[in-house]
N, C-alpha and C positions, 0 to 999 in steps of 0.2 A: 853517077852511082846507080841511079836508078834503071840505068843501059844496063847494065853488071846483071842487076838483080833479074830483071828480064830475060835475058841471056842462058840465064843458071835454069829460070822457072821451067822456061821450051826446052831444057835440055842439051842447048848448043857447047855450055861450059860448065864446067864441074863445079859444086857448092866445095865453100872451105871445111863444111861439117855433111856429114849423111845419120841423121835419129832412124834408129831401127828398131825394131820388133817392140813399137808401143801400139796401144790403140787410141787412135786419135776424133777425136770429138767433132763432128760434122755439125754444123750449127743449122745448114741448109737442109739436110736431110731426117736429124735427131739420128743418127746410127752412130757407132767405131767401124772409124774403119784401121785395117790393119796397111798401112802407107807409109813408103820412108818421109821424111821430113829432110828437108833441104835449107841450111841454114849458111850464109853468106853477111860479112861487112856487122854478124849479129844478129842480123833479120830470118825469120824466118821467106822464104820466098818461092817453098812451092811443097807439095804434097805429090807424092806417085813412089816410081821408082826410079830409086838416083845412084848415082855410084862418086864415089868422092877419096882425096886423099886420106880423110880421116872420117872414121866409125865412127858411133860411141851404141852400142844394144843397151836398150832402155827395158830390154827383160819383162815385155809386160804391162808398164807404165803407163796409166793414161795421163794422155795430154788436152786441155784443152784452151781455148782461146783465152786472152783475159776475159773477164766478166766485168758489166758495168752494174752498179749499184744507182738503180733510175732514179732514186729518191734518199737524199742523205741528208741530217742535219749536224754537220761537222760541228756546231757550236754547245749543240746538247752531251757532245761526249765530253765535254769538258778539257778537248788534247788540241793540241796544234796542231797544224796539217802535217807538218813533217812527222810526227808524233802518231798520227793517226794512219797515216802511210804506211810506216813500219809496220802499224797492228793487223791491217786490212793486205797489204800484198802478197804477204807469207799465203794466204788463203784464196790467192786467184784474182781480188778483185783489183781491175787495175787503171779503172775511171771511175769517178760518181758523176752523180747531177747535184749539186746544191741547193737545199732550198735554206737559206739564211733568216731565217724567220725573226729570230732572237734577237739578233744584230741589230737593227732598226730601232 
């Protein structure tokens, strides 16, 4: 799969998805850039300009990576992880770091 995803990124085969006209969150540089997105298998797997069987114009929409939350105390929200998932994902973040302090 990960041939596949390769493949698509250099441009040699087509993404099953092309994300158009959003601005996309450069994490390397801190700018938007204005890039299609290239999305195959679910993954995202490259940025530039792609062409594909299917579009979708995001009209604008920024995009950006998930975000990791470097310091978390899952025990002090009083939720379960799955529980706390739900609350936290809608909003971008989509790892933490644990620090379990309570638990012990």
């Amino acid at each position: 799969m990960e041939a596949k995803w390769l493949a698509v990124a250099r441009g040699d085969v087509p993404p099953d998805l092309v994300l158009t006209g959003a601005r996309v969150l450069s994490v390397f540089t801190r700018e938007w850039l204005a890039v299609d997105v290239a999305v195959t298998d679910g993954h995202v797997v490259g940025l530039g300009a792609y062409d594909g069987p299917e579009k979708l114009d995001l009209d604008g929409a920024y995009l950006t990576p998930g975000f990791i939350d470097g310091h978390v105390h899952l025990e002090s929200s009083k939720l379960m992880v799955d529980q706390f998932a739900r609350a936290v994902v809608p909003h971008g973040t989509t790892a933490v770091v644990a620090d379990p302090h309570e638990i012990a």
